[in-house]
N, C-alpha and C positions, 0 to 999 in steps of 0.2 A: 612426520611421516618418514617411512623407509624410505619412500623412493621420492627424489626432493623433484622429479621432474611433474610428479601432480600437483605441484604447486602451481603449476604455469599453464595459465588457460590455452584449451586446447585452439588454432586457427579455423577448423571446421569442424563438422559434424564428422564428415569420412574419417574422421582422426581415431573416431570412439570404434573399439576394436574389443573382441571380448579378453585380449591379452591386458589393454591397459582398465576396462574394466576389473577384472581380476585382479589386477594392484589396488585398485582404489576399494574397491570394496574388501578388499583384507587388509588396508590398511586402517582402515574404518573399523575392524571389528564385525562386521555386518559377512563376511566368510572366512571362516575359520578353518577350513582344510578346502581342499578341492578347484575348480577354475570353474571360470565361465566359457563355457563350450562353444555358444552359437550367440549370435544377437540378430532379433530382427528388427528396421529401422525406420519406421515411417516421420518424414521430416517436413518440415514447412518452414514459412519465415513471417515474419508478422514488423511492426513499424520499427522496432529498436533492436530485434533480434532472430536469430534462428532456430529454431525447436523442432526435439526429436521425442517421438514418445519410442520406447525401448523397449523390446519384451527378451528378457534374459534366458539363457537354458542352461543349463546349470551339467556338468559333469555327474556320474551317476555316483561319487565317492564325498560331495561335496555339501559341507556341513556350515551351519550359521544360519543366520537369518534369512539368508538369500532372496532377497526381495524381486519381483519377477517381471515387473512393470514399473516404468522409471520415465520420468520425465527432465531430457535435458534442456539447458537453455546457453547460447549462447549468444553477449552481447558484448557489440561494439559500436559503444555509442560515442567516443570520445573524450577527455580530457574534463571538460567542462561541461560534462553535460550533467551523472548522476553518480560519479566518484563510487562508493563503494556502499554507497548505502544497502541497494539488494545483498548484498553478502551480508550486509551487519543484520539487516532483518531476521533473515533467516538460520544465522548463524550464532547472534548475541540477543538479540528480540527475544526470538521463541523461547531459547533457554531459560528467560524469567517467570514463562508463562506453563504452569499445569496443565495438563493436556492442551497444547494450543492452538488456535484456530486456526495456525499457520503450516501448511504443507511440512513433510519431515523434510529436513535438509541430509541427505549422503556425503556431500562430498561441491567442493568450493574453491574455486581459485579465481585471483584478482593481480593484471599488471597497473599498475599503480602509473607507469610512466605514457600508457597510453588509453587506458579508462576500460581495456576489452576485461571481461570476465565471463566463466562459466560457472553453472550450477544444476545439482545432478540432486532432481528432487524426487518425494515419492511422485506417482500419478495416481489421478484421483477421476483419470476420465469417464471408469468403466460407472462411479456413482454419483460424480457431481457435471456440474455446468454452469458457466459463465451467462450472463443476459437473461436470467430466468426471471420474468415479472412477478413480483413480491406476491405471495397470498400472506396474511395476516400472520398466519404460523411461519413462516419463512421472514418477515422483519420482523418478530419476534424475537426469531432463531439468530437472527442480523446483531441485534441488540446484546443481548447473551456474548456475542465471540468478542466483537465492539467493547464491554465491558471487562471481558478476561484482560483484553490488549492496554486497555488504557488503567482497570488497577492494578496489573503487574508493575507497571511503570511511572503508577502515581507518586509523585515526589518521593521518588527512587533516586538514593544517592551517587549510582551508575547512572544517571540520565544522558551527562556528557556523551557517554560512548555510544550513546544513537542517536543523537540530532545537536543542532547549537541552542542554546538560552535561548528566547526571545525577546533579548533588551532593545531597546531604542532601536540603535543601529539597526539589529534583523530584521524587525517589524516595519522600517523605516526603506530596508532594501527591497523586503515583501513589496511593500507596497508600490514602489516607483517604478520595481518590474512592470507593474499590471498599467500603472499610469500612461507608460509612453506607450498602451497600445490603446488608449482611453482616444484618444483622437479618430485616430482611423476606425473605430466601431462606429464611435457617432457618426462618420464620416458616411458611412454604411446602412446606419439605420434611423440615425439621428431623424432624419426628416419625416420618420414615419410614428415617432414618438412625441404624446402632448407636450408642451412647454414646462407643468409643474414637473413632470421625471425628468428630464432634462435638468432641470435644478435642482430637485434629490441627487441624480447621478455625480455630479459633480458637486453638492456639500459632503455625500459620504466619501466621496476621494480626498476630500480637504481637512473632514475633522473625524473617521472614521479611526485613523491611526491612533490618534492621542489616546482617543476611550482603550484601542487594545492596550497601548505602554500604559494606561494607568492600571488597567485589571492585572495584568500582572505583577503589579507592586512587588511584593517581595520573593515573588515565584510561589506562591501557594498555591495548589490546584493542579501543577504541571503536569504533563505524562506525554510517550510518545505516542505519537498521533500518527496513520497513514498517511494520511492526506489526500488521496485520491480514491475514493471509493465510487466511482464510475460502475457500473453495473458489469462491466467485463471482467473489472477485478475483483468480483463477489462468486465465488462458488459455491450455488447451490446445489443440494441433493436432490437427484432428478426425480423422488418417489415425493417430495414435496414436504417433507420431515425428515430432522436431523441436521447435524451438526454444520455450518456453516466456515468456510474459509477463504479470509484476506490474503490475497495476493499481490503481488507487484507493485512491494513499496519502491518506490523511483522519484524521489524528491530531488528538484532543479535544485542547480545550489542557493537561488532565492526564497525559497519554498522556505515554509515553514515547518519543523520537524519535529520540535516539544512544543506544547501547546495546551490547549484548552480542549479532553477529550471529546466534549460534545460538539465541536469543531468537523468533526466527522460523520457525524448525524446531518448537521445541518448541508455539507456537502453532498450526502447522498440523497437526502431529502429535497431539498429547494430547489437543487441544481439538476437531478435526475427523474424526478419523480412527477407524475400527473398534479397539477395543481388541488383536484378537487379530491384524491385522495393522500396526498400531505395532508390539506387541511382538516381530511377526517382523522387521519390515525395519528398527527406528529404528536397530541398533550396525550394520549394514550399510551404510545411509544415513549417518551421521555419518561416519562411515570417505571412504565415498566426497566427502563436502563435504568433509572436510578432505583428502581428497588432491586436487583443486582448488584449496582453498587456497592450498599449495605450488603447483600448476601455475601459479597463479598470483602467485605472489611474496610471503605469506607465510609467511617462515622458520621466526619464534621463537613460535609458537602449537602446541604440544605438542597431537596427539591426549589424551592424559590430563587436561589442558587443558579441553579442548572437550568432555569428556565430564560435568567437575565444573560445567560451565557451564552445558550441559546440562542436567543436576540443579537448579542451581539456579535455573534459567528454567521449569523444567515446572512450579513451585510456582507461577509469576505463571498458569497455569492456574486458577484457583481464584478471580484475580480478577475474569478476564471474565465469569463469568457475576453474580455479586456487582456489579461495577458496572451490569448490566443491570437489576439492580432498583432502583436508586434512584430511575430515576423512575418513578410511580406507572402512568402508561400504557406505559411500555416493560414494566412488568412484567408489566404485563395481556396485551399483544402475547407477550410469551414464554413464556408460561402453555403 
């Protein structure tokens, strides 16, 4: 870029001005003559960051794309908390993906030595919506973006550059995360649970591991995974049809980031969704991702396949809420 100070995330929102606007979007290519005149700024702050949606006005000589509504984000979360994933999402992610489910990215900057970063994306308020309860067409539509995201990236030789392997050791950190918060849940609810889950609960924490390190044998199958598909970070279209978008990849650096894509099915499904409609739609729904799959170039992945897989991801169910209690105020918050 011309101007090397957009590389450096901005400290606040008050920062975005329509002068440094105007750099950044012509340095982008996205205006190509002309300035940004005016900006109006509506902002809030949310658990990890602070967000501005933007509406731009543009000079009357001023030519390009000129995008008119923008969504910024900026976050400081720390050192150790989600390194530069968001950027890599948005930035190396999408890029593998045809049309992608994933918000347009403008414009990105990342300090490396204390974890703050911003990100200047489209907005997409005026059509979609976060927390919309699924109708059939709409996890459908879920399935479809689901399947763009994970065969872009299916045993993709880039895979390094947006998550680590899942050998031993990962799977191994995965899991020890969630264990030492395995105490204090039972501590919590244990006594209101019969004795046989109680001892499910703790044989899947003891041999759950080995089944993942064996299914990934030689890495076949891999691809990048969200990981957190919580129903905030699903943007549906608020007419109830059309196009669906994954947001706010933010993977702990324990977290799992290539994987097993039906891994995100089963998070969204098990972990979010009403018992008695999982059970109706999930063999309908997997059916349906994996004939997407194939549509999209996925040969040698057997429905029976993806169903053992399945199985064996709906158990990493059990660690989300287990790593929510480790820390002593996350616990309290989830109480």
């Amino acid at each position: 870029m011309g101007h090397t100070m957009q590389n450096i995330p901005l400290n606040s929102i008050d920062e975005i001005t329509p002068e440094w606007l105007t750099h950044v979007l012509s340095d982008g290519g996205y205006l190509t003559h002309g300035t940004v005149s005016k900006i109006q700024n509506d902002s809030r702050k949310s658990n990890w960051a602070s967000n501005a949606v933007l509406r731009l006005i543009y000079s009357v000589d001023a030519l390009g794309e000129k995008p008119t509504k923008l969504f910024f984000k900026l976050c400081n979360p720390g050192t150790d908390t989600f390194g530069d994933s968001e950027i890599v999402y948005y930035s190396i992610v999408a890029t593998e993906i045809s049309d992608a489910p994933i918000p347009r990215c403008y414009h990105s900057a990342y300090n490396k030595e204390n974890g703050k970063y911003h990100l200047l994306l489209e907005d997409l308020s005026d059509t979609h919506a976060p927390d919309i309860q699924p109708t059939w067409e709409l996890a459908t539509s879920i399935m479809f973006s689901l399947a763009q995201l994970h065969v872009s990236w299916w045993n993709n030789p880039k895979l390094s550059l947006v998550g680590e392997y899942p050998d031993r050791s990962k799977i191994e950190k995965y899991v020890a995360f969630a264990d030492k918060g395995l105490a204090p849940m039972l501590d919590e609810i244990g006594a209101d649970l019969p004795q046989e889950w109680l001892t499910i609960i703790h044989k899947i924490f003891e041999t759950h591991r080995e089944k993942m390190i064996k299914r990934v044998g030689d890495g076949k199958d891999l691809t990048c995974i969200h990981g957190d598909l919580n129903p905030g970070n699903i943007l549906s279209p608020i007419t109830g049809i059309g196009k669906i978008y994954l947001i706010d990849r933010q993977p702990f650096d324990w977290s799992l980031t290539t994987w097993l894509g039906v891994s995100d099915l089963t998070y969204m499904m098990v972990h979010w969704w009403d018992t008695e409609m999982r059970k109706q739609w999930e063999k309908p729904l997997l059916k349906n991702y994996h004939q997407h799959l194939l549509n999209l170039g996925i040969r040698d992945y057997t429905f029976n396949q993806l169903w053992n897989d399945y199985r064996l991801c709906a158990m990493q169910s059990l660690y989300v809420p287990a790593s929510w209690c480790v820390n002593p105020i996350q616990r309290k918050e989830a109480k």
